[in-house]
N, C-alpha and C positions, 0 to 999 in steps of 0.2 A: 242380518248379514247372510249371504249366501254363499256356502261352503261344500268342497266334496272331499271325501275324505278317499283314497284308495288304501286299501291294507287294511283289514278286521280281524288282525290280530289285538293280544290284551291292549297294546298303546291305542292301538285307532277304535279299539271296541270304547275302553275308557272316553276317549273323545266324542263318540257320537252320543254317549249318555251324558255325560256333561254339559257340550254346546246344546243338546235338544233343550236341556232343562233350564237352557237360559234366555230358549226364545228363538233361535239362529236355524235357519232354512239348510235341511243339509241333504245333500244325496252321497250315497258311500258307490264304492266300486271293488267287488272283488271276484277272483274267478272263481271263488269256492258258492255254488248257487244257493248253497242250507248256510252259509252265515250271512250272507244278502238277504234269504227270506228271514231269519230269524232278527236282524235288527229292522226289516219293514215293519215283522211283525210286535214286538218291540219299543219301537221308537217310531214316531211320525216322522220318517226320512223316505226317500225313494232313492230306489235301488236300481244299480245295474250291476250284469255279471260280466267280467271282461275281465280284459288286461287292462290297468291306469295306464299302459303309454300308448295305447292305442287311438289311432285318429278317431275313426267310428265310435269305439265306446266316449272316446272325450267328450265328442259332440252330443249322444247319448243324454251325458251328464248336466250337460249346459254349461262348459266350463271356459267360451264364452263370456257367458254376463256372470261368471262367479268373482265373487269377492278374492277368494279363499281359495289356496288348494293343497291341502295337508298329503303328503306320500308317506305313507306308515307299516310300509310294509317292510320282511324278516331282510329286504335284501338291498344295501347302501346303492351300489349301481343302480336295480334299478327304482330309487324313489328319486336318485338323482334328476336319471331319464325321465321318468314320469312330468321332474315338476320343470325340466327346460323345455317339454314337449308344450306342457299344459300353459304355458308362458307365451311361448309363440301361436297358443290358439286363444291368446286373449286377457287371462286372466289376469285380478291386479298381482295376487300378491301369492308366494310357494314357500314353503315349511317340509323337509324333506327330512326324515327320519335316519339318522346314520348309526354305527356302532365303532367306525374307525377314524382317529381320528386324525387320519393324514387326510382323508376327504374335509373336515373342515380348514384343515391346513387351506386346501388347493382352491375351495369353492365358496366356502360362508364370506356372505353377503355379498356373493358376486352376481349382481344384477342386472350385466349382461350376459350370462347363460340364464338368469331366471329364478335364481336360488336366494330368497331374501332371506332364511331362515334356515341353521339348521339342529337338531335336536339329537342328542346321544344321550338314551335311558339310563344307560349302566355309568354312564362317566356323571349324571346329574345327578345319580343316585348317591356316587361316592362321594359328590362334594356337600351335599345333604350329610352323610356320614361325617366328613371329615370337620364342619359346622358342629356339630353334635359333640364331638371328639373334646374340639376347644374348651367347648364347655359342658363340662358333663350331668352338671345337676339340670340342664335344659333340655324340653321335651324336642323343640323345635327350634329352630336357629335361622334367622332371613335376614337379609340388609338391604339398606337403602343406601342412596347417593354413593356407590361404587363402594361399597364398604366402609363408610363413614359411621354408619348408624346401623347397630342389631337390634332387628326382633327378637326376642326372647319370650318361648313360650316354655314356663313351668308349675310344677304342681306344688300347695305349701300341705306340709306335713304337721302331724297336731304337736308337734316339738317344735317348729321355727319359731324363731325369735319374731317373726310374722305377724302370727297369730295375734289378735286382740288387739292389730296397729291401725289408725285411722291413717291416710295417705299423707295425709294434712301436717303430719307429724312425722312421715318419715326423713327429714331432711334434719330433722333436731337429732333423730337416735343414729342414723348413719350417715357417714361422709362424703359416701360415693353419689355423686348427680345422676339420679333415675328417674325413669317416668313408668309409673304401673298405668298405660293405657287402654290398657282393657281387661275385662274378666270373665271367666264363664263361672256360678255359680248352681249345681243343679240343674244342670245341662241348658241355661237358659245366657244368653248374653248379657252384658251390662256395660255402659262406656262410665265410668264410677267418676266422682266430686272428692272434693278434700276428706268429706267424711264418711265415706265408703271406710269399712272396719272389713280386714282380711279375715277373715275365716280358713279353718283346714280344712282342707280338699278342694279350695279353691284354685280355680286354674287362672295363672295372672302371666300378662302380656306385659313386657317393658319394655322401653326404647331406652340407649344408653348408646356410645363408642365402648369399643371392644375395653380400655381400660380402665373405663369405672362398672363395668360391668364385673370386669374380673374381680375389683375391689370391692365390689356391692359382696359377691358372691363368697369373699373370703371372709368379709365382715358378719358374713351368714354361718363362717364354720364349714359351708359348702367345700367339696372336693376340686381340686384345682383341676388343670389340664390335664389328660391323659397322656402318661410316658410312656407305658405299657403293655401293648395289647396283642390281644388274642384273634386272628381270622380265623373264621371255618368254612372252604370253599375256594379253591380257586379260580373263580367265575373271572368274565372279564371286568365286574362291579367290581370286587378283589383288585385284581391289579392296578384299576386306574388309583383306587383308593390308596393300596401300600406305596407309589409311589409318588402320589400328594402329599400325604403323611409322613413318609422317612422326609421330607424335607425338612419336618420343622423336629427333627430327631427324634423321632418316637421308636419306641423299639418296638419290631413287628415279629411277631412268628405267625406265620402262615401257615394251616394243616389241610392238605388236599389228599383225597382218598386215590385220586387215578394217580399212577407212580409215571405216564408220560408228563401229564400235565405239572408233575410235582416237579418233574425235572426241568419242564421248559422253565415252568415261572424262578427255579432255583438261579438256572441260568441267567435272567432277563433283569431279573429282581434285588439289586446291586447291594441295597440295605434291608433287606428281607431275609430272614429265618424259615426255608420252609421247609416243611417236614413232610413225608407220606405218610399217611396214615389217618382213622376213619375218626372226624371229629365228634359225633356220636360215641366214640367210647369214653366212659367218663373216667376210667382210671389213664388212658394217654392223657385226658386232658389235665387231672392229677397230675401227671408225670410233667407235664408240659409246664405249672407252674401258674394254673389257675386260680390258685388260692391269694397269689400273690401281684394279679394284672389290676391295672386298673380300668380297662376295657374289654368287654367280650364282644366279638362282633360274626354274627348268623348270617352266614352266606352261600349258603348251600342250597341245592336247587330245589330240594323239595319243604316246604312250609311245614309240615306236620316233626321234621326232623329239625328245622331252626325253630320253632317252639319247644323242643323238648330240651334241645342243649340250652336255650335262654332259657328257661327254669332250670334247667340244673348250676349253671354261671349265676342265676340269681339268687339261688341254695349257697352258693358259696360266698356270697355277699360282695359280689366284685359290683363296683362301686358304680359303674355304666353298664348297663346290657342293652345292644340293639339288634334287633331283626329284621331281615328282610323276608317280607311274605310276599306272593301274589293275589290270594285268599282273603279280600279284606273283610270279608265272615268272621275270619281269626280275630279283627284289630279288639274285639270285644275280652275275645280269652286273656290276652295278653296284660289286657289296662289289668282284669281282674285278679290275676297275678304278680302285679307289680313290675311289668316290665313296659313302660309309658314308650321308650323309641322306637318306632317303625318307619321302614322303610320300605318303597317298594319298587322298585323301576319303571312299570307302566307308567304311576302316578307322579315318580319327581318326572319325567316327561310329558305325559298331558297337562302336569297345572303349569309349565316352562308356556307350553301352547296356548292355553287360557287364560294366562295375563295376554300373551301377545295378543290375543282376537279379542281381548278385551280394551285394550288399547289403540288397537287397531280400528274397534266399533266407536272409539271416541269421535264425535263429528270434529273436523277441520276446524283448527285453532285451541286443539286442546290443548290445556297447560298442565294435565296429568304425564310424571316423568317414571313412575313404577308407581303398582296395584298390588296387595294380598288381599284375600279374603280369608278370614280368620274363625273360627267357633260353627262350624259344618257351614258353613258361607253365608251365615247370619252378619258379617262386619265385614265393612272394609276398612286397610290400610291404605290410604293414596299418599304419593308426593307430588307436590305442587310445582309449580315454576310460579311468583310470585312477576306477575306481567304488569305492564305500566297501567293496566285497564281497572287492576282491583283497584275497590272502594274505600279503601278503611285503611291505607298506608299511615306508620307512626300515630296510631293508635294504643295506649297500654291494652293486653291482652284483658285484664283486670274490668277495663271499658268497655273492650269489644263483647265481651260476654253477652250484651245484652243482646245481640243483636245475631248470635249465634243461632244455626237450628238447636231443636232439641238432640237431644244423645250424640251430642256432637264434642270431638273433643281434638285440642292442638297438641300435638306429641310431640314435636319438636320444628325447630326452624337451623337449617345450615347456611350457613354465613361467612365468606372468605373461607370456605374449605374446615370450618369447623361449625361442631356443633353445642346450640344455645339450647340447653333442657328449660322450657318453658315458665317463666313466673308473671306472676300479673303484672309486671313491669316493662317486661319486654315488649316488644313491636315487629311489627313485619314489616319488611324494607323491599324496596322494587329489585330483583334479584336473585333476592332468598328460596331456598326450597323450602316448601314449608311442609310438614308430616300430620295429616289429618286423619282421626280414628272415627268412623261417624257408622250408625243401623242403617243408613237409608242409600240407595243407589243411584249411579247415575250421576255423580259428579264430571261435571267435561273441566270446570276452569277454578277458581280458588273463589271465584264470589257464588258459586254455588253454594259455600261456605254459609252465606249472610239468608237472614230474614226478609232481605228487602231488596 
């Protein structure tokens, strides 16, 4: 696919190493000439220096015959302008970088100015956070078919009742309907069988609805939802966050060191606790009542200061710690300390953009309806649209097996608005979304599924 990205800051930097490494023809556009020469030099992309909403640099770019045309730069106006400009000179398809979100109020998905796409870092960040919140023994939180079905990415500890269970057998020892669809063991993937035996420090991947998920987890002894929590930062990730969060009543106190900013968000912030004062000191945070949160959440601008207070919140045994870094150099210290949630802005924004262009590279007729890639992008999650063309309709899954790829595995089927956790008895019906965990890529439709 052919792609330009304008803006090389962290979002559109993360993007060009990304899309390069997946194959995808890209030219970037920025006025700064040393971060144009440094991702030429860098990445197999070509380069121009300009302005994105310029006519001559557009044409420059060839943006034309591009697929693609991502606006990633510090400033909502103009990625806006960039991608109605780059629209009327051609292009299919524009992805425009925002941070406010009365602009997607007024313009997401309005496709006659040109805007198919738009993407807010700091607001994806916090719902990444607020996912994580729900449930706090999980590294990682995703869903399928509009919130019907979570991913759940977490780690088992050599105390779970886990440990030493064949999968084959989990449905005799717990109640709650799960599906362990995937694992990283030893940093290598595995799409696992009935007689996959969990091990600790395995990382396991389940598909489940948010309430047997919650049930799985309490059957676990796991810590429930967060009531309680602690911000440090009042960034704009902060505020989109506290007031996603106070909705489902959590109690929030907010510590921001700048005393204007403490006073706006005080103002703004209707079920927020905020305080002035510098969340680095560990006796305010003492005082504040951190022994007793069930959430610590690093929001502050500089990484080396939200690693120190997540170690010190994780010294005090508060039962979720997450950070947000820029530095994903850090993400290593972090695991090693026991603090598994990260977050980071750039990145809940570029991977929002790399399903989309990954979906978007589906050829014509695809029945892919969402895409993760899971275990450093060794797997993917697809859902399916289950079209009148596949093969193998009311088939028991138990049958179909035979005729499956290898490392291939079915994590679930939704059906009338619910969902069917997978046994050999089941079938898939013209309709159905179906949830496929499979090592190999390039799936466009659900018979890519099959052997034959």
């Amino acid at each position: 696919m052919d792609i330009i990205i304008t803006g090389l800051g962290s979002v559109g930097s993360t993007l060009v190493k990304e899309l390069t490494e997946e194959g995808h023809s890209v030219v970037v556009i920025d006025r700064d000439a040393t971060k144009v020469e440094n991702a030429v030099n860098n990445f197999d992309v070509k380069g121009v220096v300009g302005n994105g909403a310029s006519n001559d640099v557009l044409e420059e770019a060839g943006v034309a015959s591009a697929d693609l045309f991502i606006a990633a730069t510090t400033r909502d106006e103009m990625n806006i302008l960039c991608c109605i400009i780059a629209k009327k000179h051609g292009v299919k398809k524009t992805i425009a970088r925002t941070s406010q979100a009365v602009y997607e109020d007024l313009f997401s998905d309005d496709s006659e100015l040109g805007l198919n796409m738009m993407v807010n870092p700091q607001q994806e960040a916090a719902h990444e956070i607020s996912r994580m919140l729900r449930f706090p023994s999980a590294i990682k939180v995703d869903q399928f078919s509009e919130g019907k079905v979570e991913l759940i990415e977490f780690r088992v500890d050599a105390n779970s009742k886990l440990v030493g269970l064949a999968l084959k057998n989990i449905r005799e020892k717990f109640k709650s309907k799960v599906l362990i669809c995937a694992a990283q063991r030893d940093d290598k993937p595995i799409i696992p069988d009935g007689n996959f035996v969990i091990q600790a420090e395995d990382r396991l991947f389940l598909t489940a609805t948010t309430k047997d998920i919650s049930a799985f987890f309490k059957e676990l002894g796991w810590n429930k939802a967060s009531k309680d929590v602690i911000i440090v930062g009042g960034s704009t990730t902060a505020r989109y966050l506290c007031k996603e969060i106070a909705k489902a009543g959590i109690s929030i106190k907010l510590i921001e060191q700048n005393e204007a900013r403490a006073r706006f968000l005080g103002e703004e912030l209707d079920h927020t606790e905020v305080i002035h004062g510098d969340g680095t000191n560990q006796e305010l945070l003492l005082d504040e009542g951190i022994d007793s949160a069930d959430a610590f959440v690093a929001l502050g601008n500089i990484d080396e200061q939200n690693i120190i207070m997540s170690m010190f919140a994780n010294s005090r045994n508060v039962p979720k710690v997450i950070t947000k870094i820029d530095q994903l150099s850090y993400h290593d210290i972090l695991q090693k300390s026991g603090i598994y949630s990260v977050v980071s802005t750039k990145t809940s924004a570029a991977d929002q953009i790399v399903r989309f262009v990954r979906l978007l590279g589906n050829k014509k007729g695809s029945g892919v309806k969402r895409l993760f890639h899971i275990i450093d992008n060794t797997t993917e999650i697809l859902e399916f649209e289950a079209e009148k063309n596949f093969h193998r309709f009311d088939v028991p899954l138990q049958d179909l097996r035979i005729n499956l790829k290898d490392d291939l595995l079915i994590a679930g089927i939704i059906r009338d608005e619910e969902l069917i956790t997978p046994t050999g008895q089941d079938v898939i019906k013209e309709g159905d979304s179906v949830i496929v965990v499979t090592l190999e890529e390039g799936f466009d439709n659900l018979n890519d599924i099959l052997n034959f």
